[in-house]
N, C-alpha and C positions, 0 to 999 in steps of 0.2 A: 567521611561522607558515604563511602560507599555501604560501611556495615548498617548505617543510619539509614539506606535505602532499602537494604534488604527487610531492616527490621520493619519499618517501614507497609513496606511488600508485604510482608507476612501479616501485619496488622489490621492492613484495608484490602486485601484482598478477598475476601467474601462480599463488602462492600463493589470492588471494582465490578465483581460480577455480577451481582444484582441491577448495579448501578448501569451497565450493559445492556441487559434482559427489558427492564424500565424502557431504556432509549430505542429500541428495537419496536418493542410494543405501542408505543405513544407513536412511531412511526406509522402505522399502518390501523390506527385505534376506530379510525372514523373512513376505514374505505370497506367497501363492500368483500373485497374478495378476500380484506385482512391479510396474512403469512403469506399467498398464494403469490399476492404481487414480488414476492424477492425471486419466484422462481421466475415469472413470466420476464418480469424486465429486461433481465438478463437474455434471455429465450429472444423475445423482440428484438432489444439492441442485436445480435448474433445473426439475424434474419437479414433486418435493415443494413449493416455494416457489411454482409457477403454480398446483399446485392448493390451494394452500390461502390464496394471496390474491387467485386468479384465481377457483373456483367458489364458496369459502366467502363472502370476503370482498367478494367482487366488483368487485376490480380493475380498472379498463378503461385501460390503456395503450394507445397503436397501439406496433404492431409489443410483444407485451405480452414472449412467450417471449425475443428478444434484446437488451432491455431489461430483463429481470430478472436475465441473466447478466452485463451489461455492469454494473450496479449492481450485485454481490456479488463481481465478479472485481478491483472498485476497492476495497470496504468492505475483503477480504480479503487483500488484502492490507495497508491501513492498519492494519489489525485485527492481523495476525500480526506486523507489524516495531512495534508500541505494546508488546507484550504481549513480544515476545523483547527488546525493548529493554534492560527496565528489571530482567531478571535476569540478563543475557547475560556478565558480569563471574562472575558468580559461577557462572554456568554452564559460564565456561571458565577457572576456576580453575585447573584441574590444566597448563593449557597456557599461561598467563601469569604464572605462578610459577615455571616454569620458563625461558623463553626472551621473548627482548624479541619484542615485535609491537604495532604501534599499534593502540591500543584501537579507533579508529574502522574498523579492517580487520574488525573482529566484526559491527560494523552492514554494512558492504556485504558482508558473506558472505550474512549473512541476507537482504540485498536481494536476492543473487543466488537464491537459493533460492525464497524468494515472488515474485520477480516471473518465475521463471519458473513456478511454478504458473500467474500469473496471465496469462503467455501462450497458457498452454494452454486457459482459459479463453476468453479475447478467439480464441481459431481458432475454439471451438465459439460462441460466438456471430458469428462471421463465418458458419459454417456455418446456424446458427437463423437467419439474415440470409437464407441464399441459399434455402433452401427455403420462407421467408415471402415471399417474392419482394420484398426489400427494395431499392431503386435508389441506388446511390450517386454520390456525386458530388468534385469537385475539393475537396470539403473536406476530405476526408480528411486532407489534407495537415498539421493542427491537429493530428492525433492525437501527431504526434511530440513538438511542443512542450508539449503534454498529459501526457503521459506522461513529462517531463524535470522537470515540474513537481511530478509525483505522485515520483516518486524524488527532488527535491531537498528535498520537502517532511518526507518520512519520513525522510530521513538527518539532515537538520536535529533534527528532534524526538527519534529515537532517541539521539542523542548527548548530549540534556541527559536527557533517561530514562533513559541509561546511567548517567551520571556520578553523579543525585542516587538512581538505586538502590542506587548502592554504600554510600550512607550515609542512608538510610531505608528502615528495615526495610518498614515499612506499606505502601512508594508503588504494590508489586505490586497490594495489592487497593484501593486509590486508584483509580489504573489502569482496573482492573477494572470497577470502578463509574460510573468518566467515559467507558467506551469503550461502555456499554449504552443510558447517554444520548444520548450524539453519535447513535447507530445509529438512532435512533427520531428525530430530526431531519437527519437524511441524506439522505431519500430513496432509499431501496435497491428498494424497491418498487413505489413511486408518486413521481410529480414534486411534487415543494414548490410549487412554482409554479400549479400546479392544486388542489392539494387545500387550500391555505392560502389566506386571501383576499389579495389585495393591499394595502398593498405589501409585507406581513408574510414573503409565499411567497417575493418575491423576495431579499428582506433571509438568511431564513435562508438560502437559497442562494448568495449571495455570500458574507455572512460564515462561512461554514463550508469550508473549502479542500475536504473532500475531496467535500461535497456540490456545491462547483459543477464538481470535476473530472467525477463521475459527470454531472452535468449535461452539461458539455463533452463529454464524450465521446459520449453519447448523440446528441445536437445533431449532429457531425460522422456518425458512422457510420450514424444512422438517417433522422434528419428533413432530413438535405442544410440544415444550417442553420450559420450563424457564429457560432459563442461570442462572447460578451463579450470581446474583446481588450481591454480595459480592465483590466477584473477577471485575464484574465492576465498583463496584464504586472505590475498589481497581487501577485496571491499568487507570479509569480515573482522579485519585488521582495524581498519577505518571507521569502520560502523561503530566498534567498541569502543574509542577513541576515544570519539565524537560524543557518545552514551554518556559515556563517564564525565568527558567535560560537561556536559548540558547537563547532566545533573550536580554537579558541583555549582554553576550559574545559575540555576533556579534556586539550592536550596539558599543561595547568597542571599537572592533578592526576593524570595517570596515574601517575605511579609512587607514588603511594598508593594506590590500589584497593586493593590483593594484603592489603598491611598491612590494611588495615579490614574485611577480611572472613576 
C-alpha cells in the first residue's frame, strides 16, 4: 500500500498543486480586493480576538498579539481540513465519477490550500514578533519538525473523516460539535499550562496534539524555549500510525465512495 502511495504521490502531484492554486483563486475570484483578503482577515481576526480577550477578558500573555495569531493560524487550520475532511467525497463528486484520482489527493489539496493561508498567517506574526521587539533564538529550528507533525497529523485524521463521511450522513455535525470542544481546551488564547492548575494544565496539553503543537510553536518562536521532544517524537509516532492506517482504509474502500453517495 504504501509504495502504491508514494507512486501515487509522484503521479498527481503537479495535479495536487495546481489543483490547490484553482481553489485558492476561485476563493477570492469575485471580491474586490482579490489575494489582499488572505492578508487582512487574519490581520482583523488578531485585532478583534486581542480586544476582546485582551481588554474585556483580560488576558495577560507575554508577547500577547503574536501569540494570539500563532494560536489561531494552528487552530485554523486544524479547523478547516476536520471540517473539509469529512464532506470532501461528496464535495467532489462531479470529478470522481468521472475520472480515477486517489481519494487521499482531496486531503492534500486542501492541505495545500490551508496551510498556505496559514502561512500567511505565521509571516504576520513573524511580523507582530518584530515590532513587539521579540528575540529569537536557535530554536527555531523545531518549527520545521512542528509543522511536519501538524500536516501529518491532519492528513492522518482527514482520511478516516473522509472515508466514514461517505457513509454517515450525521458525522458533519458530529464534527461540528467535537471541533467546539476541542477549541475551548486548546489554548488558542491563553496557555493551559498557566490557566489550569497543575498537573491537569500540562496533561491537557500533551494529550491534545494540536494544543501542544500551538504550545510548541509558541515555545520556539516566542519564549527561545525547547518543546517537549518526548511528546514530539511521541505525537509524531502516532500521527504516522494513524497516516498509514487511513491510507490503507481508503485505498480498501475507494471505489465505493461514488456508489454510496
Amino acid at each position: 500500500m504504501l509504495s502504491r502511495f508514494f507512486r501515487d504521490f509522484s503521479k498527481y502531484f503537479k495535479y495536487t498543486v495546481e489543483a490547490a492554486k484553482a481553489a485558492l483563486m476561485s476563493e477570492v475570484a469575485n471580491s474586490y480586493l482579490n489575494w489582499i483578503w488572505w492578508v487582512l482577515q487574519p490581520i482583523c481576526f488578531t485585532f478583534i480576538y486581542a480586544f476582546v480577550f485582551g481588554a474585556i477578558f483580560h488576558t495577560r500573555e507575554e508577547h500577547f498579539i503574536p501569540f494570539i495569531v500563532i494560536g489561531v493560524a494552528v487552530w485554523d487550520f486544524f479547523n478547516g481540513m476536520m471540517k473539509n475532511s469529512v464532506r470532501i467525497i461528496r464535495s467532489n463528486k462531479s470529478i470522481i465519477s468521472k475520472v480515477y484520482l486517489p481519494k487521499f489527493i482531496l486531503i492534500l489539496v486542501r492541505m495545500g490550500v490551508n496551510g498556505f493561508k496559514m502561512l500567511i498567517s505565521f509571516m504576520i506574526a513573524v511580523v507582530a514578533m518584530i515590532i513587539t521587539g521579540v528575540t529569537v533564538s536557535w530554536r527555531l529550528v523545531f518549527v520545521i519538525p512542528i509543522i511536519i507533525i501538524l500536516m501529518l497529523f491532519n492528513f492522518a485524521f482527514g482520511c478516516f473523516l473522509m472515508h466514514f463521511g461517505v457513509y454517515v450522513a450525521d458525522l458533519e455535525n458530529i464534527v461540528d460539535i467535537g471541533l467546539r470542544m476541542i477549541f475551548y481546551i486548546t489554548g488558542v488564547f491563553y496557555s493551559l499550562t498557566r490557566r489550569v492548575p497543575e498537573p491537569w494544565g500540562k496533561y491537557l496539553t500533551y494529550c491534545n496534539p494540536i494544543a501542544y503543537i500551538a504550545d510548541a510553536m509558541r515555545k520556539v518562536m516566542l519564549y527561545r524555549e525547547t518543546p517537549n521532544l518526548w511528546m514530539m517524537l511521541i505525537w509524531f509516532a502516532i500521527s504516522l500510525i494513524l497516516a498509514i492506517c487511513g491510507i490503507v482504509l481508503v485505498y480498501k474502500n475507494e471505489n465505493s465512495y461514488v456508489k454510496s453517495i
